[in-house]
Each structure stands twice: as C-alpha cells, then as structure tokens.
SERO-4910 file (N, C-alpha, C, O; in steps of 0.05 Angstrom, whole numbers):
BEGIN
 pado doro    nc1    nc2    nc3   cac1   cac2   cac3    cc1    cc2    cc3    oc1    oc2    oc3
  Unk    A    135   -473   -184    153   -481   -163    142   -472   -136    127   -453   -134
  Unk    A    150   -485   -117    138   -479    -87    166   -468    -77    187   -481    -79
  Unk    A    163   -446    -69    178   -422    -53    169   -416    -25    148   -428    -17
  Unk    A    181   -400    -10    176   -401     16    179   -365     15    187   -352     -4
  Unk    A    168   -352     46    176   -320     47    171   -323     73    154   -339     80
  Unk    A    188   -306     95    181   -315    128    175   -274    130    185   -262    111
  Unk    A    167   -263    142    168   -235    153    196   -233    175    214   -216    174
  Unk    A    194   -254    192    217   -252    212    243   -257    202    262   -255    218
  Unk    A    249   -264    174    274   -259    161    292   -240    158    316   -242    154
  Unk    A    272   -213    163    282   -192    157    300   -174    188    307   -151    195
  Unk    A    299   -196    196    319   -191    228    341   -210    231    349   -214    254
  Unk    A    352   -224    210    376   -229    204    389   -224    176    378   -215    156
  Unk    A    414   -230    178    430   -221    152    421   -238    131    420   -262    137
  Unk    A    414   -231    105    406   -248     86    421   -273     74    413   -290     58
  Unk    A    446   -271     85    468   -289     81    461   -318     99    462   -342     92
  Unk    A    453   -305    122    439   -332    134    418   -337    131    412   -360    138
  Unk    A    398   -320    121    380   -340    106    374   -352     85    356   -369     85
  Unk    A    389   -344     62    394   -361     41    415   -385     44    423   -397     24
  Unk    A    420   -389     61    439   -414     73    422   -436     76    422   -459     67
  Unk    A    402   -418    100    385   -448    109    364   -448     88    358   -470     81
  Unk    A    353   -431     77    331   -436     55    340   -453     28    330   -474     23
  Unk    A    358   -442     10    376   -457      3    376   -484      7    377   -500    -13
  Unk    A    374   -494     34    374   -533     38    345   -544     40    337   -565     50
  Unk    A    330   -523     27    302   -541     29    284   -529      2    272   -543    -15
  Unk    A    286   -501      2    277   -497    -31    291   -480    -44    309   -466    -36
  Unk    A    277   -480    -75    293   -468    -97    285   -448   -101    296   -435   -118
  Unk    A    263   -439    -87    252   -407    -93    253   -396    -62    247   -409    -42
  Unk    A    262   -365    -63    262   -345    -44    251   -328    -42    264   -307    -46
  Unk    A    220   -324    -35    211   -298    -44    224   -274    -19    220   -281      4
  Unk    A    235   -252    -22    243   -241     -6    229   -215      3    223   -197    -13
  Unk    A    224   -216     30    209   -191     37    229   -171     46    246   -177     62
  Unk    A    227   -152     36    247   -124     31    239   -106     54    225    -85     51
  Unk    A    252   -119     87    243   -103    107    275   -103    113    293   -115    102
  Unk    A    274    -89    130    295    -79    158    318   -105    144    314   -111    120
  Unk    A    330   -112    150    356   -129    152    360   -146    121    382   -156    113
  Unk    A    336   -147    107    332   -157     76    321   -138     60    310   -146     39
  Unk    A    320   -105     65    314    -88     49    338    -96     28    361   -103     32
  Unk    A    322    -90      2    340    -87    -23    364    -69    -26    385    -74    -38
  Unk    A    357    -46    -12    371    -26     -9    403    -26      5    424    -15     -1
  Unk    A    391    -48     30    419    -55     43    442    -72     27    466    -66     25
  Unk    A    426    -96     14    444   -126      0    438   -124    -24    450   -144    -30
  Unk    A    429   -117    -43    429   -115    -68    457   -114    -86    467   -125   -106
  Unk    A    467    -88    -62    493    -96    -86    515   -108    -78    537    -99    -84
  Unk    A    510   -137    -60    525   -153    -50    507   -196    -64    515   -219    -60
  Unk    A    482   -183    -78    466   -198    -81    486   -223    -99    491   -246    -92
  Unk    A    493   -209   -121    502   -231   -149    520   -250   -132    516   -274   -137
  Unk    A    542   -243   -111    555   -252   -100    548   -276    -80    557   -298    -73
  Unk    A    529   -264    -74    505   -288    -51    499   -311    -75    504   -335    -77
  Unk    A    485   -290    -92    469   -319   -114    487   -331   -120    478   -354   -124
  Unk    A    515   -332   -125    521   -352   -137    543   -373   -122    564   -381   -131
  Unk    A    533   -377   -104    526   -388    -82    506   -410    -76    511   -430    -62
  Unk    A    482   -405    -91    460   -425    -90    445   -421   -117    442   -403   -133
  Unk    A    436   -450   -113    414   -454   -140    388   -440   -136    367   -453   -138
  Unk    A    387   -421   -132    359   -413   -130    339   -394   -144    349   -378   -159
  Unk    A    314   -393   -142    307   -364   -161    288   -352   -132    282   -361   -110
  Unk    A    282   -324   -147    283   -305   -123    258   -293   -128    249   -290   -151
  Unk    A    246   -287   -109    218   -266   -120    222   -244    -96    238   -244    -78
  Unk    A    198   -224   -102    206   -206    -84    176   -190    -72    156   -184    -86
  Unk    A    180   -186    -50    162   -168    -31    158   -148    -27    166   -145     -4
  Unk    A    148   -126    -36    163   -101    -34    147    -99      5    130   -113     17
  Unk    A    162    -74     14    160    -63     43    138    -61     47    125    -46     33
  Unk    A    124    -74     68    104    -52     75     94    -40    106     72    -30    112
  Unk    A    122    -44    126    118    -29    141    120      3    128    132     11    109
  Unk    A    103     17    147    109     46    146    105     52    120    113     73    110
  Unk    A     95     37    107     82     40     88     48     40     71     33     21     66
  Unk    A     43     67     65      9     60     53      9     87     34     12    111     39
  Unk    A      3     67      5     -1     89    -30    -28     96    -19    -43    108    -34
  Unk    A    -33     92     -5    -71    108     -9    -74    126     15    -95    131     26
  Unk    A    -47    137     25    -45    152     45    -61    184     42    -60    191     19
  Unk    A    -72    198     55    -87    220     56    -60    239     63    -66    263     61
  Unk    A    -44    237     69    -30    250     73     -8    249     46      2    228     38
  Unk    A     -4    274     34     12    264      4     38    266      5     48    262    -18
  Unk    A     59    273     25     80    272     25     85    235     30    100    219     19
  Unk    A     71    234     47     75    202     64     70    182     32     84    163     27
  Unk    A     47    191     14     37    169     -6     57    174    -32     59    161    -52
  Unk    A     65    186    -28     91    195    -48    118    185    -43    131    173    -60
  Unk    A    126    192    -15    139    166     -8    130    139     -7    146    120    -11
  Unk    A    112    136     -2    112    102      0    104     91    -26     99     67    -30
  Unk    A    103    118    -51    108     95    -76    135     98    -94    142     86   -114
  Unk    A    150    123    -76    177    123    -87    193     97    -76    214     88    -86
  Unk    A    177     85    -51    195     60    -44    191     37    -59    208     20    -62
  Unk    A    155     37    -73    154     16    -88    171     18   -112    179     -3   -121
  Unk    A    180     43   -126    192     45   -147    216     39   -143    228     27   -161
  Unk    A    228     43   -122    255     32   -111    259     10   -108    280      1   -117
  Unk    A    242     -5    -94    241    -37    -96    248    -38   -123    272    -40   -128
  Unk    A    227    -39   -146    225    -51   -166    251    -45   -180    260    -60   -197
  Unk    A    266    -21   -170    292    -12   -185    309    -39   -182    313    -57   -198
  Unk    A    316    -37   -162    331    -58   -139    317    -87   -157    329    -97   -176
  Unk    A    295    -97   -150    298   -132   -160    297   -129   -196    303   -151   -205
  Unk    A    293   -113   -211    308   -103   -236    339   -116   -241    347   -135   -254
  Unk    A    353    -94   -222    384    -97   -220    394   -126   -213    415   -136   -221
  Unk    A    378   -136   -199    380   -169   -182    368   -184   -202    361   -206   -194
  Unk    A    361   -176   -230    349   -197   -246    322   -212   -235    319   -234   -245
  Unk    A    305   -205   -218    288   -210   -205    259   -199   -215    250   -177   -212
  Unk    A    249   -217   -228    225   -207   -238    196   -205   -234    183   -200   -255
  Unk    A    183   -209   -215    158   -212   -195    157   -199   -178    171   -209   -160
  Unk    A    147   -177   -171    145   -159   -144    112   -156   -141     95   -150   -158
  Unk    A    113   -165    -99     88   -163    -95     89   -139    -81    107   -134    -64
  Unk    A     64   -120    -89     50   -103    -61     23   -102    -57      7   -118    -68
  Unk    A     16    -84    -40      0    -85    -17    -16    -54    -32     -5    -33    -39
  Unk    A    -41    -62    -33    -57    -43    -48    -66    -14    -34    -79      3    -47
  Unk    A    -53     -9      3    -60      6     16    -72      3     40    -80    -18     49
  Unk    A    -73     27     52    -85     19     76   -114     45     83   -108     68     77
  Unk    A   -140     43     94   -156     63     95   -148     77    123   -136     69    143
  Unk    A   -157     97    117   -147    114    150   -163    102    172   -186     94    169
  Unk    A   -147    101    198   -155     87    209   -177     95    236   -184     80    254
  Unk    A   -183    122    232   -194    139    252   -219    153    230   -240    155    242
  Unk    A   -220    159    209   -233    176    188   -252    158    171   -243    153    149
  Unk    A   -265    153    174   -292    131    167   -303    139    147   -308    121    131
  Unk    A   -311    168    137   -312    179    109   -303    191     89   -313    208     74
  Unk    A   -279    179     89   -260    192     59   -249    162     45   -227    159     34
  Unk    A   -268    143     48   -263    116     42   -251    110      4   -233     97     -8
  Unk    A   -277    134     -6   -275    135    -30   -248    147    -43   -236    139    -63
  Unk    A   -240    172    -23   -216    193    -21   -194    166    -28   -185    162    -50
  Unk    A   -190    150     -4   -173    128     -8   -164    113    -26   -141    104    -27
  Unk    A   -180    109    -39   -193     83    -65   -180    102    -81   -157     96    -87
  Unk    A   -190    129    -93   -187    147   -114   -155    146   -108   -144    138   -128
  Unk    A   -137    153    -86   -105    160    -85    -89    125    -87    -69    121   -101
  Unk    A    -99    110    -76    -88     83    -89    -86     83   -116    -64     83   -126
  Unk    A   -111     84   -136   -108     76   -159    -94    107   -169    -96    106   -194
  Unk    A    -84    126   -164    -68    145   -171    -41    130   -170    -27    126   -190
  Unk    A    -35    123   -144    -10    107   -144      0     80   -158     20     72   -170
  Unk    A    -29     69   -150    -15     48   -162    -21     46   -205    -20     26   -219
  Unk    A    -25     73   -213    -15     80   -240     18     81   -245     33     74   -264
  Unk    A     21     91   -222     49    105   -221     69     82   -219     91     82   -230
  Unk    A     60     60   -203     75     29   -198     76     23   -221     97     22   -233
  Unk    A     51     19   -234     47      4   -262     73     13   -286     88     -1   -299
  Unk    A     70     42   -283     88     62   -299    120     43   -297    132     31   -314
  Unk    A    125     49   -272    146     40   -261    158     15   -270    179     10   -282
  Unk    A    133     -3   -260    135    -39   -268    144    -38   -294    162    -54   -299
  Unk    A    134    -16   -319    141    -19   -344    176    -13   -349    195    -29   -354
  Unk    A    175     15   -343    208     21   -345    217      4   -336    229     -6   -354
  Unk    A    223    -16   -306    247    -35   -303    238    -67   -312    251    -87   -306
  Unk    A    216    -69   -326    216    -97   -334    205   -108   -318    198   -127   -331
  Unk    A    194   -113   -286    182   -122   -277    146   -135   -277    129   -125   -291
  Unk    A    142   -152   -262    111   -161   -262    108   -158   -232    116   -173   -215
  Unk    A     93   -131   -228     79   -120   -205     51   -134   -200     31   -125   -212
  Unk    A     48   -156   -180     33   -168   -175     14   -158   -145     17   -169   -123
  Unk    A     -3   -139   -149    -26   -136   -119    -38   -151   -103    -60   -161   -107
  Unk    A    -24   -153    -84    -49   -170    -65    -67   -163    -52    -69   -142    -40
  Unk    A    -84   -183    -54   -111   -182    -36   -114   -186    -15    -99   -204     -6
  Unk    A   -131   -174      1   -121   -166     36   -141   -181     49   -162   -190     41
  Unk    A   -128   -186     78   -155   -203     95   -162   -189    105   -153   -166    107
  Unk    A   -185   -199    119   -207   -185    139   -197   -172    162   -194   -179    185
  Unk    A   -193   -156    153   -185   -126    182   -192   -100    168   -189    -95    144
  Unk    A   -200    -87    185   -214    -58    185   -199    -48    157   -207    -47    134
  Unk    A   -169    -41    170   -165    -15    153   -147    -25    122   -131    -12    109
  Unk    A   -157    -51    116   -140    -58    100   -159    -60     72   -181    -69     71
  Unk    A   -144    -49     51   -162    -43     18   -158    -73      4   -144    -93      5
  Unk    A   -168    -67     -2   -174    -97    -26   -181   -119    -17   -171   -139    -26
  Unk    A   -198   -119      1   -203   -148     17   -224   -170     -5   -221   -194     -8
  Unk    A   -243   -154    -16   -258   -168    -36   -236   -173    -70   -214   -164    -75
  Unk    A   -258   -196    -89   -245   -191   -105   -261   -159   -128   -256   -151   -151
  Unk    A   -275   -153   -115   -297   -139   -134   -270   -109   -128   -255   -102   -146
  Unk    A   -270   -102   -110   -252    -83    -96   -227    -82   -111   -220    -62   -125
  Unk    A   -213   -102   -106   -175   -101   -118   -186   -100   -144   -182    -78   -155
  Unk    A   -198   -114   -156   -202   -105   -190   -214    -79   -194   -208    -65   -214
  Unk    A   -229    -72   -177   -236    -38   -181   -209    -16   -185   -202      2   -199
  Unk    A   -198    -32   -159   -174    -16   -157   -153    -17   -182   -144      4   -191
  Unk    A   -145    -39   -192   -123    -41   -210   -144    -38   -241   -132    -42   -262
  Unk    A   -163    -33   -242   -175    -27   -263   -166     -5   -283   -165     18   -276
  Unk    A   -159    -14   -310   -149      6   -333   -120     -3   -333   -110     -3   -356
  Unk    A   -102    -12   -310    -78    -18   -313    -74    -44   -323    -92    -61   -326
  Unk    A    -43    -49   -330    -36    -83   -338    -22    -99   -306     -9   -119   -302
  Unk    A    -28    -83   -294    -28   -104   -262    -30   -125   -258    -54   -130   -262
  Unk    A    -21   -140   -253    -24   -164   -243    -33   -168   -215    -32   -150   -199
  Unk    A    -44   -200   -209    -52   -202   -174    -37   -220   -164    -34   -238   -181
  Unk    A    -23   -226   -140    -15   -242   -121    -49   -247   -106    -63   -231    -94
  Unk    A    -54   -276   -114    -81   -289    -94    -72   -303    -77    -66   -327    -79
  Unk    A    -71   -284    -52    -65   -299    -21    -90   -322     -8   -106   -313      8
  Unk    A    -92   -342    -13   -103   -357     -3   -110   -355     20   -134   -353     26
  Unk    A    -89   -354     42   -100   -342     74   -124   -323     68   -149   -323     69
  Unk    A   -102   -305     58   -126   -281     58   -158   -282     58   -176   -277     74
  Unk    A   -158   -293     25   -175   -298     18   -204   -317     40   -228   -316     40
  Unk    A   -188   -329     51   -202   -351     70   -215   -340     89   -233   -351    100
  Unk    A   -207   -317     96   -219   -308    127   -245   -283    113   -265   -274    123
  Unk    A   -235   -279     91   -264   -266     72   -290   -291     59   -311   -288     47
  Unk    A   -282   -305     64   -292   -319     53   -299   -324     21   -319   -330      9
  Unk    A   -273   -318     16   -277   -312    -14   -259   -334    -37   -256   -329    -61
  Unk    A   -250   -357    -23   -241   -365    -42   -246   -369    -68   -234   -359    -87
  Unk    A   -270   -388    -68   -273   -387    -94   -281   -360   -109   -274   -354   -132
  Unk    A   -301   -343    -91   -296   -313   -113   -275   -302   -125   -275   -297   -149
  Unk    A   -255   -298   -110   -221   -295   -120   -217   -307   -147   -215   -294   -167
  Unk    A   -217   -339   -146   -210   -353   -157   -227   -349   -190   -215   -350   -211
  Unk    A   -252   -345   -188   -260   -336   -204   -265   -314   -212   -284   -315   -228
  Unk    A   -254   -283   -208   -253   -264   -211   -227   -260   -225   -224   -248   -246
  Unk    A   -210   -271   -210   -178   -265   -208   -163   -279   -238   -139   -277   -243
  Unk    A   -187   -297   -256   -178   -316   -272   -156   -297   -290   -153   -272   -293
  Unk    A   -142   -323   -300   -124   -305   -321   -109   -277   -318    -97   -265   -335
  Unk    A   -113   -269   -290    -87   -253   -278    -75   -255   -261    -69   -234   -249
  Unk    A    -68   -278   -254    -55   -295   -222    -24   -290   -246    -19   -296   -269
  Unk    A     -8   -276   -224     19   -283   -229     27   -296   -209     45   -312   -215
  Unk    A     19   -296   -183     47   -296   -159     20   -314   -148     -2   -314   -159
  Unk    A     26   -327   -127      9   -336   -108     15   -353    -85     24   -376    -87
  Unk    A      8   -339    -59      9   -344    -29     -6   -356    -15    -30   -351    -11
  Unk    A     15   -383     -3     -9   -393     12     -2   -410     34     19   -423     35
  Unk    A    -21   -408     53    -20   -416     80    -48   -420     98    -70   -411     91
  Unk    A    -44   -431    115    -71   -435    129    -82   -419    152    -68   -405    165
  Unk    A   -105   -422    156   -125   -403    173   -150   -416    183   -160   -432    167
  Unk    A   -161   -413    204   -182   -418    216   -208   -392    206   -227   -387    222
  Unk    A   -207   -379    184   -225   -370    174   -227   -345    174   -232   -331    154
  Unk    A   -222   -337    204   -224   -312    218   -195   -285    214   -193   -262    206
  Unk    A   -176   -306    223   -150   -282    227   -137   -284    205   -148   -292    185
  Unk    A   -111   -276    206    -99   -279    179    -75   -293    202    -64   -278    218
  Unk    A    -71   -323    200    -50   -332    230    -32   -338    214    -12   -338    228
  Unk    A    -25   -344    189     -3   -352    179     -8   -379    191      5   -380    212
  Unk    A    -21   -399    187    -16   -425    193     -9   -444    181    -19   -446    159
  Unk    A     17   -474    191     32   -493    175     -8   -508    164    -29   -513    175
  Unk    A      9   -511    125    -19   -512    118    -28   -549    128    -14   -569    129
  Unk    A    -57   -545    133    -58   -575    133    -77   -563    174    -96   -573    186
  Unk    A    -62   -543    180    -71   -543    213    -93   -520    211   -103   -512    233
  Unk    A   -103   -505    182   -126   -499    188   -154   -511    178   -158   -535    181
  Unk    A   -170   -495    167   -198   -506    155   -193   -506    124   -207   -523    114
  Unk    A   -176   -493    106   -179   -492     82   -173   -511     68   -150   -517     73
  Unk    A   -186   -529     47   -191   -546     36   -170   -537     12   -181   -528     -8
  Unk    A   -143   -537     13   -127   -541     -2   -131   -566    -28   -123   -563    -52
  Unk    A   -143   -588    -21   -153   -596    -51   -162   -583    -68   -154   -580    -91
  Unk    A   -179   -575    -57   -207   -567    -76   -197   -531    -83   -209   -520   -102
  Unk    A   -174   -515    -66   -163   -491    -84   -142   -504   -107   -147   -496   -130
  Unk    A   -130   -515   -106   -114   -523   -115   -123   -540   -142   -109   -539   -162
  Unk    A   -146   -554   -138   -159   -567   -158   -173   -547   -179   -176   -552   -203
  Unk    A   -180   -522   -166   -187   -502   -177   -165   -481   -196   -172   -466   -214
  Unk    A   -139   -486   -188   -119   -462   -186   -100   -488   -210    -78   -483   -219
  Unk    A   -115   -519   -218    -89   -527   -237    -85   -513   -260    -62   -510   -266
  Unk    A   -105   -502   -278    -91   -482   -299    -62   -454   -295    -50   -440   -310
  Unk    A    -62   -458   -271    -45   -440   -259    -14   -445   -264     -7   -468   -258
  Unk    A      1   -432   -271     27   -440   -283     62   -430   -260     86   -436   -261
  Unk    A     46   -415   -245     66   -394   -234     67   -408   -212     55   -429   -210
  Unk    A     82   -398   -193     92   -401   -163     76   -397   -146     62   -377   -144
  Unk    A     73   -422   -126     68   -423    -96     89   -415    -71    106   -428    -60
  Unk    A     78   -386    -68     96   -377    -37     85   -377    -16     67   -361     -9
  Unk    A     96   -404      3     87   -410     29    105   -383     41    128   -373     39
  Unk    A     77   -378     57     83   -351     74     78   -362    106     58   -367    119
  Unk    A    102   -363    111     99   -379    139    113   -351    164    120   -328    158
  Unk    A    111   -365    192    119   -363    210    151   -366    213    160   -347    226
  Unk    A    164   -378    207    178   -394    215    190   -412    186    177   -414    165
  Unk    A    215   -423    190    226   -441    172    217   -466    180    218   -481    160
  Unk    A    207   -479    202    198   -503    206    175   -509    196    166   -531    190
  Unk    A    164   -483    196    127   -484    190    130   -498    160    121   -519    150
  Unk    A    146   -476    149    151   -478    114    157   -506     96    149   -512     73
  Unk    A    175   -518    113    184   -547    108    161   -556    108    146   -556     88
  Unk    A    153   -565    134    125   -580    135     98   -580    113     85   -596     99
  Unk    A     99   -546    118     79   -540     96     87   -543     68     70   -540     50
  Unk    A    114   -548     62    118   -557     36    113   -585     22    109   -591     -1
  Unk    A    118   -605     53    108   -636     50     84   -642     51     73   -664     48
  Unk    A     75   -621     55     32   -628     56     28   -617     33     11   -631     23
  Unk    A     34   -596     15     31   -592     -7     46   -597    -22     51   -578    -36
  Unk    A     57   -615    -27     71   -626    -48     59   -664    -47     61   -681    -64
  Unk    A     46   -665    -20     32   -691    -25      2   -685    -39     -6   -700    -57
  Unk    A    -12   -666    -32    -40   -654    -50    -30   -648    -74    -48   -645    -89
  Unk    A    -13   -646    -82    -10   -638   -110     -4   -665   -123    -11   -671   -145
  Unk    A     10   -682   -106      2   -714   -118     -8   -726   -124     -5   -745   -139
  Unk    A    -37   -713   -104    -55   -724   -110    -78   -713   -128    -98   -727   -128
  Unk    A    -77   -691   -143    -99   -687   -165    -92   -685   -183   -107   -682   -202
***
C-alpha cells in the first residue's frame, strides 16, 4: 500500500491530520514528534481510528535524539524513548516502527568506531524490546551528511548485524549516496518498510517524486518482489498527493 508521513505534522493536533490524510490515503505512517508524539494521543488513538479506514505505521522520534551517543545518560535515554515508542504503537495495534541508526559526534573525528560499537549496544536493546511488544523495528539508512551512521549499505548491515532487525530503504536517501542499487542489493530479503521521495542526488530535499533525477522505474522495477509499504515522505500534503499520482502511474506501468 502507498502511505504518506509529513515531519511538519507534528505541529498540529493529530485529529487534523488524520482528517485530511484520511481523504486521500489508507496508510498513515506517523512521526512521533512534538504534537503526534505517542505519548501525547495514544490513549485517545482507538477513538480517532475509528473514525477512518486506515492503517498506521510509525516513526519513532528523532529529534534530540542519538543511541550511539558518547555520552551514556543521553544514549540511554534516547533508547528508553525508542522502547517507549514501540510500547505505545504495541498498545495502538501498530506494528512497523522505523528508527534512525544514530548520529556520530559532531566535533570528535576519532571515536568513530566508539560510535558504531554504542549503536549496535543499543540497537540490541531495541531488538530486545521489538521482541517483548510484538513489533517489526525497521532501521534506516541515512543520507549523505557528515554526522549521520548508516549511510552505506555495507555500514547499516554492520551495524544491525547478529540481530533479527529489519531495514526501512529510504530511496531519497539512498540517492544522494549513490547507492541505489547497492541497497537494493544488499538490503534483499530484509526490506520491511520503505521510503520514498525524490532528490537531485546531492541533499536529502524531500522532493514531489517525478521533480528529481531518480529513475523511479528502474527502483521500483527492481523493488517488484517487494511486498510491504511505500511511505511517501514528503514536505507537505500537496507534495504527497501528487507524488502518489506519479507513482501509482509507474507502477502501472511495469
């Protein structure tokens, strides 16, 4: 199913955005910030859902948030929040939660390895977690910026290595690494979740797909054994529409 997730959602009440999302698709992936933290509406959720036909996936936080933090009070919190999330879309019958594999310090250029070693500490601890509430904890892979972990696919598999992890393969992402097809073939047979949007190569712009360079045929031609969900990760609810009518015409076509 093609789902939508905006970041600027999380600065209105979730009531209004399952209103307007609701009139255009059937999946919600929800990012669990400020005004759509789980924490706030969760236990006002069942009441919302049944309200609309929809199914729901989920984001966990990641402001103010990094598991590969050098500092261990901070990385301890920020995977007691991932465990909290996962508590929360558990309770909401919500079964897909994505995160964010960490972040490297952003001033300290040699404790790279330090970093790598306290992620995959944490993200044991997610995995742990993922098991007790029933969830599928899906990692994503990061774009091209300095301080961000998992940008390759050689990397996020290092990282989630020994665990039953799953990956969210962000297409943007992926694009400005130039890695699609490495992903794609790295990543085989553990794609649960998957994000996507367009890019001119370089940034990670969140662009309506179709207005950058990526050859959405030819991922997509690649990605048909794929069974799970497409989450357009847009800007905007206008972007998302649009980008849902350009991909839903490429998918007509192969």
């Amino acid at each position: 199913m093609i789902g939508m997730s905006c970041t600027q959602f999380g600065t209105v009440a979730p009531e209004a955005v399952m209103e307007e999302v609701s009139k255009e698709f059937g999946l919600w992936e929800i990012f669990s910030e400020a005004e759509n933290d789980l924490a706030i509406f969760s236990s006002r959720f069942d009441g919302m859902r049944a309200l609309y036909s929809m199914r729901y996936s989920i984001h966990a936080p990641i402001c103010d948030i990094n598991i590969a933090a050098l500092n261990e009070r901070i990385r301890e919190a920020s995977v007691g929040e991932m465990l909290r999330t996962m508590e929360h879309a558990a309770r909401m019958d919500v079964r897909t939660v994505t995160v964010h594999p960490g972040l490297y310090s952003m001033v300290l250029h040699d404790v790279r390895e330090r970093s790598v070693r306290l992620s995959k500490l944490s993200l044991k601890a997610i995995e742990k977690g993922a098991r007790e509430h029933g969830v599928t904890v899906a990692v994503e892979n990061m774009p091209s910026f300095a301080v961000m972990m998992g940008q390759t696919p050689g990397e996020l598999l290092d990282m989630i290595d020994g665990t039953d992890l799953s990956i969210c393969f962000d297409i943007g992402h992926a694009n400005t690494m130039g890695a699609i097809d490495g992903c794609i073939d790295a990543f085989d047979g553990r794609i649960a979740n998957v994000h996507i949007h367009d890019n001119l190569g370089k940034n990670d712009d969140h662009m309506t797909i179709g207005d950058g360079n990526i050859d959405f045929t030819h991922v997509l031609s690649r990605l048909r054994g794929y069974r799970g969900d497409y989450i357009i990760e847009s800007r905007n609810l206008a972007s998302s529409v649009e980008s849902k009518k350009r991909l839903e015409e490429i998918m007509r076509r192969i």
